[in-house]
KOLKOLMI-877962 format. One record per residue (C-alpha): residue number from 1; residue in three letters; x, y, z. Coordinates in nm, 4 decimals, always signed. Layout:
nr|rest|east|north|up
NUM|ALA|X|Y|Z
...
//
This chain:
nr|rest|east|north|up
1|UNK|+11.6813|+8.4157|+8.9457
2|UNK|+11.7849|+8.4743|+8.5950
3|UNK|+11.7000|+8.8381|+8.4742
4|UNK|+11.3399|+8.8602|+8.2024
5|UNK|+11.4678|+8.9739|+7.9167
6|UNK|+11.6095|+9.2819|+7.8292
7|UNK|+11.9469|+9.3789|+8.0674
8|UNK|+12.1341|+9.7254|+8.1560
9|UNK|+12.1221|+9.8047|+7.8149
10|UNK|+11.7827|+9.7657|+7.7667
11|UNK|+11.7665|+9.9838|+8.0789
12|UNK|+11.9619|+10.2506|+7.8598
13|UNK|+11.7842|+10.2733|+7.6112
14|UNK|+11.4702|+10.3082|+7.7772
15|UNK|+11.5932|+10.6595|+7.8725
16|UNK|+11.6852|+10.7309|+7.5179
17|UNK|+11.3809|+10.6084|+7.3823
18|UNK|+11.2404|+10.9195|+7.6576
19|UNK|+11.5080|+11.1302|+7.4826
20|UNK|+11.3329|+11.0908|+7.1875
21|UNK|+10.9835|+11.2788|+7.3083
22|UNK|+11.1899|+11.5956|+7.2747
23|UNK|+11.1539|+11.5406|+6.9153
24|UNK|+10.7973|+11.3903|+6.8976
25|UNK|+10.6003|+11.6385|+7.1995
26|UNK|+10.8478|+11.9264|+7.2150
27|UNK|+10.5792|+12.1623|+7.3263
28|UNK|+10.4958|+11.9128|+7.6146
29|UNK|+10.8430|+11.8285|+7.7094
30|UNK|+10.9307|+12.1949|+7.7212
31|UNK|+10.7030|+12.2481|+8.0459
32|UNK|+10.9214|+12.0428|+8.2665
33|UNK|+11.1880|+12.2672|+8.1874
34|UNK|+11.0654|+12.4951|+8.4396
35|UNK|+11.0628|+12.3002|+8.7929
36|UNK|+11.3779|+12.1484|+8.6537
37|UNK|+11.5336|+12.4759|+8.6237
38|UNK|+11.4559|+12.6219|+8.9224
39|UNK|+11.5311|+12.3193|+9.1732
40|UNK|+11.8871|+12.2507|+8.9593
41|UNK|+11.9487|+12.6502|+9.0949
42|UNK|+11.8669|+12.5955|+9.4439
43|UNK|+12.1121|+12.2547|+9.4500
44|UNK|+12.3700|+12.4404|+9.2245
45|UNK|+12.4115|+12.6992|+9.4794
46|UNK|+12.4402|+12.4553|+9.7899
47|UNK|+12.6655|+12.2459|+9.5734
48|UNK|+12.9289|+12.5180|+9.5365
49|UNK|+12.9056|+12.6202|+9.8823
50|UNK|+12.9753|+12.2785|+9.9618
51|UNK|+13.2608|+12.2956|+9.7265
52|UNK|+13.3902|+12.5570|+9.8301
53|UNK|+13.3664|+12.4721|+10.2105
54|UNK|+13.5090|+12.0874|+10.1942
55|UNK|+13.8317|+12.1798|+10.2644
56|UNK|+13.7215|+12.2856|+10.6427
57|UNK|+13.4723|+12.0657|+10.6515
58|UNK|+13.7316|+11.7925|+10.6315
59|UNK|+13.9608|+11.9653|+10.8644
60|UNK|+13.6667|+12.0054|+11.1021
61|UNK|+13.5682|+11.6780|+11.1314
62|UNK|+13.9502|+11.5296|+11.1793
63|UNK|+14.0718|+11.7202|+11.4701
64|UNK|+14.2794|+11.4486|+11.5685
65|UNK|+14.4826|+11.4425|+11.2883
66|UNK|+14.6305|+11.7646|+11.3553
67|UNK|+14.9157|+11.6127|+11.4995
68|UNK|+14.9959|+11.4019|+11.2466
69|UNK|+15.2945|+11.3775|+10.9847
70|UNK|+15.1150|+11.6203|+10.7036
71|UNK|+15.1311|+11.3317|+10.4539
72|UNK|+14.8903|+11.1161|+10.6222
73|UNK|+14.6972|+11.3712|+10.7020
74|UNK|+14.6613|+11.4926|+10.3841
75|UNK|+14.5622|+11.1463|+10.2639
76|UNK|+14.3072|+11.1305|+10.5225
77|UNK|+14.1460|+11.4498|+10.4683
78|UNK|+14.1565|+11.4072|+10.0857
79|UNK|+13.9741|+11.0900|+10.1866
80|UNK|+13.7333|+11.2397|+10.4282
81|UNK|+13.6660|+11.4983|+10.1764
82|UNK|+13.5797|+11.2370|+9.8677
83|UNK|+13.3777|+11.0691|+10.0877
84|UNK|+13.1508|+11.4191|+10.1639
85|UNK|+13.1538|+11.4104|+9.7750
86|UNK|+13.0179|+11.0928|+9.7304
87|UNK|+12.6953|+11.1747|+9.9776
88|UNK|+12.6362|+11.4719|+9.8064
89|UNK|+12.6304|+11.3317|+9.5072
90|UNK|+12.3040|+11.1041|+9.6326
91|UNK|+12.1884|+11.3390|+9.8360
92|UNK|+12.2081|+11.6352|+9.5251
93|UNK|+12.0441|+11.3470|+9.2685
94|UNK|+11.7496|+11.2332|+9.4734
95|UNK|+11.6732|+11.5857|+9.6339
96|UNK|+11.6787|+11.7117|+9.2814
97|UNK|+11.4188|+11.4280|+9.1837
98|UNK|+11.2527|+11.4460|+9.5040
99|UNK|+11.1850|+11.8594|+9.4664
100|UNK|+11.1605|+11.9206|+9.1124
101|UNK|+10.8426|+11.5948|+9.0722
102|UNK|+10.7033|+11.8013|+9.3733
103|UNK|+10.7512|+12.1695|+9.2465
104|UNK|+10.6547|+12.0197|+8.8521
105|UNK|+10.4206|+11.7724|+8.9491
106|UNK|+10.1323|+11.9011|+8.7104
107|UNK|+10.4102|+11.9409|+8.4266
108|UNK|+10.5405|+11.5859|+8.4852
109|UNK|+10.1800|+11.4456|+8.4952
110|UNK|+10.1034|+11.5899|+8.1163
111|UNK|+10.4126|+11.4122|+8.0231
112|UNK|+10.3132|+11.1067|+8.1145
113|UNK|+10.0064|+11.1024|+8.0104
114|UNK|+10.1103|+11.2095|+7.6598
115|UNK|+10.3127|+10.9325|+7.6390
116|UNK|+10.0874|+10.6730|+7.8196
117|UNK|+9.9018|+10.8239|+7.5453
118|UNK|+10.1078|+10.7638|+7.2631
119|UNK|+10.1997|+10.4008|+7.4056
120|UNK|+9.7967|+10.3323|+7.3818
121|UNK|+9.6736|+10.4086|+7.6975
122|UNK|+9.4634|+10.7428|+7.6982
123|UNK|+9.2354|+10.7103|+7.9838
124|UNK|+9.4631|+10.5769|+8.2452
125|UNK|+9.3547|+10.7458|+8.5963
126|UNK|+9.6947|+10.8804|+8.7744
127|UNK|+9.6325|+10.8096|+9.1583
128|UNK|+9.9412|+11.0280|+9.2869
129|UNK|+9.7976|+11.3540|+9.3789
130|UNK|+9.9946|+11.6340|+9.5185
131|UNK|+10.0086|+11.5323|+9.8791
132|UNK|+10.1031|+11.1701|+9.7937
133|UNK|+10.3821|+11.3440|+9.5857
134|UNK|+10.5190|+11.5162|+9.9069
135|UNK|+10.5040|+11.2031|+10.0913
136|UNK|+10.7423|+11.0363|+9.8453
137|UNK|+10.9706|+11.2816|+9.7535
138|UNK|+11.0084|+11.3053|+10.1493
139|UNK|+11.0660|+10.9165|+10.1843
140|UNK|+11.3098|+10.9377|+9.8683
141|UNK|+11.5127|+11.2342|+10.0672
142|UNK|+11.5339|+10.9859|+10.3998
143|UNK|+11.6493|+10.6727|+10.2178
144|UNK|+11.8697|+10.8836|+10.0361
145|UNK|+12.0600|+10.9901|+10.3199
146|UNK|+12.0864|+10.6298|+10.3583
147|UNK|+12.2361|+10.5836|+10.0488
148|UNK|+12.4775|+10.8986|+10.1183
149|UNK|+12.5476|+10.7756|+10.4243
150|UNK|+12.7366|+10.4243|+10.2706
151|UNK|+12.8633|+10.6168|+9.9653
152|UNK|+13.0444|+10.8206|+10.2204
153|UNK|+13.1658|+10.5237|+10.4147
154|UNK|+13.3267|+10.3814|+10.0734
155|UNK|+13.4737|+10.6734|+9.9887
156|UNK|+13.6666|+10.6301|+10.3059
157|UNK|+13.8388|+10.3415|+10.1488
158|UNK|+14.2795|+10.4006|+10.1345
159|UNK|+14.4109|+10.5086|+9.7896
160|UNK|+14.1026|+10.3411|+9.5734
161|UNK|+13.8239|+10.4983|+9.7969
162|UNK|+13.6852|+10.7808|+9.5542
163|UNK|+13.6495|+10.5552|+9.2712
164|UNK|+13.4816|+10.2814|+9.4687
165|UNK|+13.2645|+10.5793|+9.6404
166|UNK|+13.1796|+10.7430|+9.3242
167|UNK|+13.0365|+10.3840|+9.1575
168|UNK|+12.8247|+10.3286|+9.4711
169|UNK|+12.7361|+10.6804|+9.4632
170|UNK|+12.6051|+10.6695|+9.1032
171|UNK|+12.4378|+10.3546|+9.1376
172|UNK|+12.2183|+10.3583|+9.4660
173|UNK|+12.1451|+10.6895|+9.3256
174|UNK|+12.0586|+10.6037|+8.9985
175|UNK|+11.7817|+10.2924|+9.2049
176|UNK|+11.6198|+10.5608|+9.3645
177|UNK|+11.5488|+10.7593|+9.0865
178|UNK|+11.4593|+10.4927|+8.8965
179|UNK|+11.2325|+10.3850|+9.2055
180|UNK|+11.0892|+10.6830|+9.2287
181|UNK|+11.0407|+10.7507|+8.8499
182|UNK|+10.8563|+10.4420|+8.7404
183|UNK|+10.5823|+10.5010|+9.0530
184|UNK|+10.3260|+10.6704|+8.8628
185|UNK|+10.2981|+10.4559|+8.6214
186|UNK|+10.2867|+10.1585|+8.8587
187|UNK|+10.0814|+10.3085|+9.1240
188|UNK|+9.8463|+10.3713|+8.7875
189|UNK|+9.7709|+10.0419|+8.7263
190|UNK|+9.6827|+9.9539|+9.0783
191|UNK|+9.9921|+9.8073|+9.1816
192|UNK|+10.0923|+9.8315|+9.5154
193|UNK|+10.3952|+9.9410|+9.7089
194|UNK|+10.5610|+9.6151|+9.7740
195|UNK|+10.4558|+9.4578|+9.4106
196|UNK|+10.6130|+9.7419|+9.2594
197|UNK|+10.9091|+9.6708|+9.5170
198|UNK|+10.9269|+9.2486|+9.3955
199|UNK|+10.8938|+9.3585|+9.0335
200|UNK|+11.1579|+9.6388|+9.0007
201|UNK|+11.4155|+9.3575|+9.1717
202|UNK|+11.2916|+9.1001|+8.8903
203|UNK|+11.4093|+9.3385|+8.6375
204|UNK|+11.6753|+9.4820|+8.8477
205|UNK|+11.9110|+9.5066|+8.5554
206|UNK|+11.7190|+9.7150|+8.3502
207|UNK|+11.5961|+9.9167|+8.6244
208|UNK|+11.9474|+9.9730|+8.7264
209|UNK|+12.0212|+10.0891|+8.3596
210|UNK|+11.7740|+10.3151|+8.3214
211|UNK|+11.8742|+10.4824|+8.6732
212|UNK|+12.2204|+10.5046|+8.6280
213|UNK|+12.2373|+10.6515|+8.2872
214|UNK|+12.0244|+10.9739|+8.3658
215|UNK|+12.2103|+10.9941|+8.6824
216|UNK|+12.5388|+11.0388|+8.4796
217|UNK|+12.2847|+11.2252|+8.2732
218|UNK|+12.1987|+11.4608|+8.5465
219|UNK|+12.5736|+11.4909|+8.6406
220|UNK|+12.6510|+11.6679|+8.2906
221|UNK|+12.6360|+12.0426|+8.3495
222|UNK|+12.2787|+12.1499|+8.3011
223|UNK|+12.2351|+11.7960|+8.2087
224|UNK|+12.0068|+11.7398|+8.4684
225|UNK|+11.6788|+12.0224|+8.3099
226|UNK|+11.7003|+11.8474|+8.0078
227|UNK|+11.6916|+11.5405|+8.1431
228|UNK|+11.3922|+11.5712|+8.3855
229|UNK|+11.1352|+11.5247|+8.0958
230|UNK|+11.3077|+11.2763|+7.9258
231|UNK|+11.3566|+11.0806|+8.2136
232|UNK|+10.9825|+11.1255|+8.3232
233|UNK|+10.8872|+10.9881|+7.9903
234|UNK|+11.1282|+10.7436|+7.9884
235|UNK|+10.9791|+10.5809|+8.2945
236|UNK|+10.6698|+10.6260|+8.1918
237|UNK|+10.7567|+10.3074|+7.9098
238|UNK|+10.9979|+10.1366|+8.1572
239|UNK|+10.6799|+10.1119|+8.3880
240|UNK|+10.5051|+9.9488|+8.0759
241|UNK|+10.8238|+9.7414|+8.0140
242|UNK|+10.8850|+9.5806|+8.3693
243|UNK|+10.4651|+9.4833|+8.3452
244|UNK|+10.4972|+9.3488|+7.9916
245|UNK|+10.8615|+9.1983|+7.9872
246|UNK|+10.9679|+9.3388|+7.6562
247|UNK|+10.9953|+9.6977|+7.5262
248|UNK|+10.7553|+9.8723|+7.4225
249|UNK|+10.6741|+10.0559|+7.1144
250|UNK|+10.5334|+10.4307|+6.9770
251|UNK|+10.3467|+10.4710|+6.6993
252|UNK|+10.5396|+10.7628|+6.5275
253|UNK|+10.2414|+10.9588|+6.3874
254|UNK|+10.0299|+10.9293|+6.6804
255|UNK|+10.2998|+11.0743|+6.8816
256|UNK|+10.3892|+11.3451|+6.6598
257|UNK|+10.0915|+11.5261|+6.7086
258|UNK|+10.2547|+11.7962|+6.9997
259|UNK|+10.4064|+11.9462|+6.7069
260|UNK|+10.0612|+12.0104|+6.5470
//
């Protein structure tokens, strides 16, 4: 099927067109500093002590390589050890989405309505609720161990397996969060779980876009606090986008008036 209109880069600049809320609702934006912050600690933390432990970790899991000429092992540890990398990376990005829309979730909802707001749509209901919050950020943790899982298996590839890891990585990463981000504003307008499914894959492109540039985003040191709100708002229009076909528009002074 040939993709709507409106590609990768469309996808891209969906997220800056979020970006640009920092200008327009600062005030607003500024609250989902807070979740952000504290979840990017708690990963930080378990990040470096992954770091710092991947060394043994590879060791441990490659006993039988012990006896083996030190070059190869080496190459198959530094393999086995990109290939931890690579999961984490999936498993750091969509915990990190998955705990910080569950910690923030009253922040993130007065982001999106100010720009469902903004976008002409001031009395939408939001049908998420707290609970129903938990419930997905669980069910984005499980299929992103999924995801982690095959990143790691690609990593595992000889001589070009980090790069190949790292792309896969960054990619089923950046679907989930984009998967997860746009739900709100789906779920919103009535639209169920497997219609929100068929239309993120007609507009996989874009979708893809949007999800893989605030995962590099996020992978930008404290990148990923800024980010948060930008990317909430950001999906907030791609929701609007993927229902409408085309991108959508703000009216520059209604949404100026967080500053007031």
């Amino acid at each position: 099927m040939k993709e709507p209109t409106g590609g990768f880069g469309a996808g891209v600049a969906t997220l800056v067109h979020g970006f640009g809320y920092w200008r327009r609702r600062p005030r607003t934006m500024s609250l989902g500093l807070i979740p952000a912050a504290i979840a990017s600690v708690l990963l930080f933390a378990a990040l470096v002590a992954l770091g710092v432990s991947l060394p043994a970790l590879a060791d441990l899991v490659t006993p039988f390589a012990d006896g083996w000429p030190s070059l190869w092992a080496g190459i198959l540890r530094v393999a086995v050890g990109t290939a931890m990398l690579g999961a984490a990376i999936v498993l750091a990005a969509v915990s990190f989405t998955a705990l910080t829309l569950v910690i923030g979730d009253p922040f993130y909802e007065r982001i999106w309505r100010a720009v469902e707001g903004d976008l002409g749509t001031p009395d939408i209901e939001d049908t998420t609720g707290f609970w129903r919050a938990a419930r997905d950020g669980l069910a984005l943790f499980l299929r992103g161990i999924v995801c982690a899982i095959i990143a790691a298996l690609c990593g595992l590839v000889p001589v070009v397996g980090g790069l190949i890891g790292f792309v896969v990585a960054v990619g089923m990463s950046g679907w989930l969060l984009a998967d997860e981000l746009t739900t709100r504003g789906l779920a919103a307008r009535g639209i169920l779980a497997p219609e929100r499914r068929a239309l993120r894959r007609r507009h996989r492109a874009r979708v893809l876009g949007f999800g893989v540039a605030t995962q590099l985003c996020f992978l930008v040191p404290l990148g990923a606090v800024v980010t948060m709100p930008a990317a909430v708002a950001g999906a907030t229009a791609l929701a609007r986008e993927l229902l409408a076909g085309a991108p959508t528009a703000v009216s520059e002074p209604a949404a100026s008036a967080d500053r007031r």
